[in-house]
Structures are given as structure tokens and as C-alpha cells.
C-alpha positions as CSV (number, residue, x, y, z in Angstrom):
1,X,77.3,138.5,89.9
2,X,73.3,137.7,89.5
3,X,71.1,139.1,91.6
4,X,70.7,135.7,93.3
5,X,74.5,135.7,94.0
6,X,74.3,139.1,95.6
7,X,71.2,138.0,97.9
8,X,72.6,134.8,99.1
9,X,75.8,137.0,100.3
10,X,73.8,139.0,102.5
11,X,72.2,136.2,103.7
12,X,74.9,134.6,104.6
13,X,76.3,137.9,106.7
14,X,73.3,137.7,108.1
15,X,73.8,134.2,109.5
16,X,77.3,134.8,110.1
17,X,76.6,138.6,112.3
18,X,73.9,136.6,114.2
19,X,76.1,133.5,115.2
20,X,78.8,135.9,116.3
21,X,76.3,137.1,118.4
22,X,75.9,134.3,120.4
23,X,79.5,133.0,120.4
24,X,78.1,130.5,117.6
25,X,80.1,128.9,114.6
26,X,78.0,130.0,111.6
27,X,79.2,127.0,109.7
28,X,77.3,125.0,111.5
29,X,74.0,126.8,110.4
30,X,72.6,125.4,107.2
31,X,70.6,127.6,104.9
32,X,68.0,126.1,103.0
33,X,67.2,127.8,99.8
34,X,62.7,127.9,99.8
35,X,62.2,127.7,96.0
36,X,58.9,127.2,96.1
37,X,57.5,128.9,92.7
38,X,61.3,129.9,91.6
39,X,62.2,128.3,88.4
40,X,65.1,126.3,86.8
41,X,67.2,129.7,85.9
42,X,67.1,131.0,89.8
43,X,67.8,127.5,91.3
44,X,70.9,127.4,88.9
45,X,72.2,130.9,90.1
46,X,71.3,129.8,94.1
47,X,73.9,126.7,92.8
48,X,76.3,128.9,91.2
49,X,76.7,131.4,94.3
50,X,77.4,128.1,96.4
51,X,73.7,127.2,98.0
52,X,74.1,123.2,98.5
53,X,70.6,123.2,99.9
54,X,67.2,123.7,98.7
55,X,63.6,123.1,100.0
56,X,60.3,123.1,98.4
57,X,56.7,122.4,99.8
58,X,55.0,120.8,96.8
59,X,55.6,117.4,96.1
60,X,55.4,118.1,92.6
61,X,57.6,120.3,92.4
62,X,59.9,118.7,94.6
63,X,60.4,115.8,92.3
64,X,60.5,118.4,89.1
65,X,63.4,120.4,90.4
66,X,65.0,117.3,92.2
67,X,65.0,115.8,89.2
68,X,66.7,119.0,87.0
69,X,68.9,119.6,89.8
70,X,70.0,115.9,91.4
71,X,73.2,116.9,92.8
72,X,72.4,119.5,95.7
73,X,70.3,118.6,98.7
74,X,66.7,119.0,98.6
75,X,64.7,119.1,101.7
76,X,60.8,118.7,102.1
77,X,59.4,121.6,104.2
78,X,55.5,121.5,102.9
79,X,52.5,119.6,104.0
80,X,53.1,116.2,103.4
81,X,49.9,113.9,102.5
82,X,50.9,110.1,103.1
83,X,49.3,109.6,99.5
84,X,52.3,111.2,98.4
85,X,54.7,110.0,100.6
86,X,55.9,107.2,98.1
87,X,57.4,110.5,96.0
88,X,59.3,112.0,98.4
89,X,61.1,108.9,100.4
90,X,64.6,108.3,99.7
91,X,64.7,111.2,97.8
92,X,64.6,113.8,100.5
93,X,67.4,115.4,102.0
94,X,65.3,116.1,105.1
95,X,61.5,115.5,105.8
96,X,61.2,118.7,108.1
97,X,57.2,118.4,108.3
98,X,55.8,115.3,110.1
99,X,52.8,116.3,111.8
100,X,51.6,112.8,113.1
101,X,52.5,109.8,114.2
102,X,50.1,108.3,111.5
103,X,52.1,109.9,108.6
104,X,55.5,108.9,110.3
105,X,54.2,105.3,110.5
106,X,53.4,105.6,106.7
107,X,57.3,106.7,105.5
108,X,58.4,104.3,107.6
109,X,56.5,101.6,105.9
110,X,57.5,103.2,102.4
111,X,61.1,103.6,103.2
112,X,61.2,100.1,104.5
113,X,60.1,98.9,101.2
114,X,62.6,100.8,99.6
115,X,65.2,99.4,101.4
116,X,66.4,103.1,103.3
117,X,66.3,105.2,106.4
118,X,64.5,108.3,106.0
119,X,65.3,111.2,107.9
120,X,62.7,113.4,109.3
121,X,62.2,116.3,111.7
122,X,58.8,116.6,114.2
123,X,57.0,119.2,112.8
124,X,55.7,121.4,116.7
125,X,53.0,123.9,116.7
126,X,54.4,126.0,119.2
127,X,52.2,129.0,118.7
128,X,49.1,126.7,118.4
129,X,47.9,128.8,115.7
130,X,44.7,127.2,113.9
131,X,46.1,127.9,110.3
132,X,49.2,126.1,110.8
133,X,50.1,122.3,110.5
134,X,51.9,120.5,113.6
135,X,51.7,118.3,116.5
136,X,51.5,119.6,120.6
137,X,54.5,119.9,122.7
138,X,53.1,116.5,124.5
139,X,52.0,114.9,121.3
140,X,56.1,115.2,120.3
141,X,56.8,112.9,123.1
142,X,54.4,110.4,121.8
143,X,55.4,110.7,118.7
144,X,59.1,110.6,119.4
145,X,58.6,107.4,122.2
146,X,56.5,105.5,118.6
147,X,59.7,106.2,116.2
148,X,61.5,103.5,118.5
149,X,59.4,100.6,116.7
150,X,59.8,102.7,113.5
151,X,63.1,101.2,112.1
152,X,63.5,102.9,108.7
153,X,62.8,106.2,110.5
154,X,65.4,108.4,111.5
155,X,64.3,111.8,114.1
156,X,66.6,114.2,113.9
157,X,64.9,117.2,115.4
158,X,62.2,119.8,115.6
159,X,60.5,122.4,113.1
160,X,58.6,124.8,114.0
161,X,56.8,128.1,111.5
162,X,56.7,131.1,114.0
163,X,53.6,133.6,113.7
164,X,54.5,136.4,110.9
165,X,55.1,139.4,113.1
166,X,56.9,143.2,112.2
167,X,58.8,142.5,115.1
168,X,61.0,139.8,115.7
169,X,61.7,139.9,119.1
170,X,58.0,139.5,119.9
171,X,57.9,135.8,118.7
172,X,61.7,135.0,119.8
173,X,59.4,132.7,123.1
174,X,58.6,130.8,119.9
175,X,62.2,129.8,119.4
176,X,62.9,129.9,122.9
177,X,60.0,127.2,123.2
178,X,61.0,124.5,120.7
179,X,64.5,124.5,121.9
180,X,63.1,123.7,125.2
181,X,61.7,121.2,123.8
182,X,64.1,119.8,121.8
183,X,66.6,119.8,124.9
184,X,63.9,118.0,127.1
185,X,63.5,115.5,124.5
186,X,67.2,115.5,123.9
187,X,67.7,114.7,128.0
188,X,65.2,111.7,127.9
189,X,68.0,109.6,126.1
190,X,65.4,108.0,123.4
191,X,67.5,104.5,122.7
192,X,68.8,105.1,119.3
193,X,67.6,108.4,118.6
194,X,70.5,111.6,117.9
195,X,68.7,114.6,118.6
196,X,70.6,117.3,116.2
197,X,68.3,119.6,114.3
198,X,66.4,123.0,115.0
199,X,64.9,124.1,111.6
200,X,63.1,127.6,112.2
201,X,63.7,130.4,111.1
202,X,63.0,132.6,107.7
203,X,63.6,135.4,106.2
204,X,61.9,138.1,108.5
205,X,63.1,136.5,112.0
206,X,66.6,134.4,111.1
207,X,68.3,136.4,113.4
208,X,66.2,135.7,116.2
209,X,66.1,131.5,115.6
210,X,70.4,131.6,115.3
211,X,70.3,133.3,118.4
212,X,67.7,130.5,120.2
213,X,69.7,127.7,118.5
214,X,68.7,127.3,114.9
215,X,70.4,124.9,113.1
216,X,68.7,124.9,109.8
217,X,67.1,128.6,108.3
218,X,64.7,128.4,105.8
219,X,65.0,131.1,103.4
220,X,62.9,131.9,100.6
221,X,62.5,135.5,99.7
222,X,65.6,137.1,100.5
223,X,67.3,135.1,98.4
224,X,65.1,134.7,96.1
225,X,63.4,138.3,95.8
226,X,59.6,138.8,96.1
């Protein structure tokens, strides 16, 4: 067994002793592989030990591995510039970081020239920390209420990246927040729109998301090794 293989396993008891937890099904937790600066031979081992999928945060090496690897899903978890956007529509898995309605207006104009429905996730700043990308609480309503003219858009939840902390527990309000959120948003009955998705989460505070209703766990390092 690689060392990939052995990594991913205690990832996944990980996911599965925190869903327990909770009374939660872990199969219905995805884990997204982060292979940002991993190369072919690790992504092939990920594949091998059963990850079905991946994420990265460069579009260039989105389309690179993507293109090596067409056959697992591969989300889009980085800073997306709409000068880029034309690489990453149709081909994405999951958009997970729209942080405006002006770059949601622009994949919905490049998927409607494509001819497809992309689907994204509202990318929330819950800690309002100055180094990280995302829109307000209130500017995710907005945002949310403009994807109803946005036909070859498809919302599917929230994302949030909590503070790095030693402790878990001390950003778990993080969590707590964006579901709150996401069920507020989820009770306003947007015509059209299937709330479904929570991606948060990563390797130093999984735990913690599972338990505030994570559906999507990004996780780079501890499968992946330093």
C-alpha cells in the first residue's frame, strides 16, 4: 500500500469517527483530495486508494492534471479571475469559490456560450479576515437573489476557509456560522435553486465542519503529506 493509500485510510476514519459522532451517514461526506503542488505520481496513488475527487486552486494546473487525469472529478477551490474563467467552465466538477456577483455573472455568460450549466458554491467570509477572499453574510443574499436571472448557473451551497488555529474548537462558530446561513438561505425558497452543499473543512479542523454539517472536506496535506 503507498503512502498515499495509507493516508487517505485515516482520513477516511477520520470522516467516518466524526459523522458517527453526530448520528451522520459518512457516505454522504465527500472528500476532496487538495493537490495543489502534488504531481502526476501522487494523484495516481490518491486514484488507486479510491479518491474520486480532487481539487486544485490554480487554473493552470487545474487544466494540466484535468487533462492527465479526465476521469475523476475535479473541483476548483482557488481564486478564480473571470479572465480565466473560460478554462475552468464545463470542466469543473464544482466551482467552490465565487466571491462576487460580478464573477458569477461572467461563468454564467461563458457557460451559456458553451451550451452548459455550471455548478458553483458562494464563496462566505465568515471570519471577515482581510487576507482571505469572499463575500459578507448579506452580500450572499444578493448574490444568491442575482443567480435567479443567471440561467447557466447552478448554486449549490456555501464555502467558507476558517482562520488557521491549534485548536479546533475555537473556530467551530465559523462552521456553526455558515450553516446558519446556508439554512436561512435554504428557508427563503429561492425559485429554482437546491441548496445542498457545505464545503469547509481541512485537514487541521475536519472533525469540527462534519460535526456543524460539512458536506464537502477539503483535504490536502493529510493525504498528501507535507
Amino acid at each position: 500500500m503507498s503512502q498515499v493509500a495509507e493516508r487517505y485510510d485515516a482520513v477516511r476514519r477520520r470522516v467516518c469517527d466524526a459523522a458517527d459522532a453526530v448520528g451522520r451517514d459518512a457516505d454522504d461526506i465527500v472528500i476532496v483530495a487538495v493537490a495543489k503542488t502534488v504531481g502526476p505520481p501522487e494523484v495516481r496513488d490518491a486514484i488507486a486508494a479510491g479518491v474520486t475527487d480532487f481539487g486544485e486552486n490554480r487554473v493552470q494546473e487545474f487544466v494540466a492534471k484535468r487533462g492527465l487525469f479526465p476521469d475523476v472529478r475535479w473541483h476548483f477551490i482557488g481564486t478564480l479571475q473571470t479572465n480565466k474563467v473560460q478554462h475552468v467552465v464545463g470542466k469543473a466538477h464544482l466551482i467552490h469559490s465565487v466571491d462576487s456577483a460580478h464573477l458569477l455573472e461572467r461563468i454564467d455568460r461563458v457557460a451559456s456560450a458553451m451550451g452548459v450549466v455550471q455548478p458553483v458554491l458562494l464563496q462566505v467570509n465568515v471570519a471577515h479576515e482581510a487576507s482571505k477572499h469572499g463575500m459578507t453574510p448579506d452580500e450572499a443574499v444578493d448574490v444568491l437573489t442575482r443567480s435567479l436571472e443567471l440561467p447557466a448557473v447552478d448554486v449549490r451551497g456555501l464555502m467558507t476557509i476558517a482562520p488557521f488555529a491549534s485548536r479546533a474548537e475555537s473556530i467551530r462558530w465559523v462552521f456553526r456560522d455558515l450553516r446558519g446561513l446556508f439554512e436561512s438561505l435554504a428557508a427563503m425558497r429561492f425559485n429554482g435553486v437546491e441548496m445542498t452543499e457545505l464545503s469547509m473543512g481541512m485537514t487541521n479542523d475536519l472533525e469540527v465542519a462534519i460535526e456543524e454539517g460539512a458536506t464537502i472536506v477539503r483535504i490536502g496535506r493529510a493525504i498528501f503529506g507535507r
